[in-house]
C-alpha positions as CSV (number, residue, x, y, z in Angstrom):
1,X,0.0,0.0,0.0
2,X,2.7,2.6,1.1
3,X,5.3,1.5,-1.8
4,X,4.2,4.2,-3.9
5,X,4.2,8.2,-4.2
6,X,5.2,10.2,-1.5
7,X,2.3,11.0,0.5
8,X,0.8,9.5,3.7
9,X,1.2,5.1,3.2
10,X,5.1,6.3,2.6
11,X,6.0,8.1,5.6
12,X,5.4,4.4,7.2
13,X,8.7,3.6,5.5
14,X,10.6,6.6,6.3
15,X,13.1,5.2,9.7
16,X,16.3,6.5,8.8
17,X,17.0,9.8,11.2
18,X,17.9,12.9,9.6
19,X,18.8,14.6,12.9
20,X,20.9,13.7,15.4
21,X,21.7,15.4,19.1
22,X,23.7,19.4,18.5
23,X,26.4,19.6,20.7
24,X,25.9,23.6,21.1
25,X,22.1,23.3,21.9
26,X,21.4,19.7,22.5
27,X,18.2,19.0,20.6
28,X,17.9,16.7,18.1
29,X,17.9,19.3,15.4
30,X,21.7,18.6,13.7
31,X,21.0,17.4,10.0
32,X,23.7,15.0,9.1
33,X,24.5,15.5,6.1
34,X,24.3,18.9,6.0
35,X,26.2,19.5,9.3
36,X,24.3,22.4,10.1
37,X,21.5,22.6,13.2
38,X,18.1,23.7,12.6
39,X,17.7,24.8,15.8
40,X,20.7,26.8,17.1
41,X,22.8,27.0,13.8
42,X,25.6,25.4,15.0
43,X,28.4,25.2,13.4
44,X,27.9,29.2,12.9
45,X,29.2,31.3,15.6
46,X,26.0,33.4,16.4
47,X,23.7,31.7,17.4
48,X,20.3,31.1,15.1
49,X,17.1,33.3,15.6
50,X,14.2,35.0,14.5
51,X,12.3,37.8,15.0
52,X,9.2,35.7,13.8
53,X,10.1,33.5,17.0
54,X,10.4,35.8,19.6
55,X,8.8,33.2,22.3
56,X,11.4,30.9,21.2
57,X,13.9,33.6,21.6
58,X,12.8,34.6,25.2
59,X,12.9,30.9,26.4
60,X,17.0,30.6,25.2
61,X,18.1,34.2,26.0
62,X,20.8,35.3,28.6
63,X,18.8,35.0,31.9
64,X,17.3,31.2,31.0
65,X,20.3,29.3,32.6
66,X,23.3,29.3,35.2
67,X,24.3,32.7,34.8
68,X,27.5,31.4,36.3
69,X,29.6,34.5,35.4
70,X,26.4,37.2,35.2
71,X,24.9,36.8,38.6
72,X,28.5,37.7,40.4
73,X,28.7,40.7,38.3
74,X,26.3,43.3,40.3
75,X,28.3,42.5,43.5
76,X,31.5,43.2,41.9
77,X,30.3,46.2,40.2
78,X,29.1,47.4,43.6
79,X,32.5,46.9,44.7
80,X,34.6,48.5,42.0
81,X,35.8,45.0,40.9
82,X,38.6,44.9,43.6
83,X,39.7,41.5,44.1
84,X,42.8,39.7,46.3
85,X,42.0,42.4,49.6
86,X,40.7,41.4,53.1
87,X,38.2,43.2,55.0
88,X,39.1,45.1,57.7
89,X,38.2,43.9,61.3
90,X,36.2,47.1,63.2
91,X,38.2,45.7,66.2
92,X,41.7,46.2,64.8
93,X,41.0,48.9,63.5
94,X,40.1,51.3,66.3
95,X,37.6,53.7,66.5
96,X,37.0,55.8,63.5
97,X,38.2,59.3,63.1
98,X,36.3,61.7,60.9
């Protein structure tokens, strides 16, 4: 029944995967012969987006993960970005002369 044409009794037939995992964005979006994600881009530097997928956009945007670097920043800023001093102890220090 599904031997001929392309339409619906084909795509029964059809179990050879185009896609495999990216290694950038992990979904299974890499094309495998192309070497080129559908998702992120990947192998191009910047990463792939749309305006025409802004929700998509918002859900993968700086904020969405770890923020392992990002969320020290506002404390150093605060701080002027000194790093490598100790705090002073108010005992050592004596009392403070305006």
């Amino acid at each position: 029944m599904g031997k001929c044409g392309k339409g619906t009794g084909s795509f029964g037939l059809r179990n050879g995967k185009t896609h495999i995992l990216c290694r950038r964005c992990g979904n299974r979006a890499f094309h495998e012969q192309k070497r080129r994600c559908a998702s992120c881009g990947y192998p191009d530097k910047k990463t792939r987006g749309y305006n025409w997928s802004f929700k998509a956009t918002r859900r993968r945007t700086t904020g969405t993960g770890r923020c392992r670097h990002l969320k020290t920043m506002q404390r150093r800023f605060k701080n002027g970005f000194r790093s490598g001093t100790r705090p002073v102890s108010k005992r050592l220090a004596g009392p403070a002369t305006v």
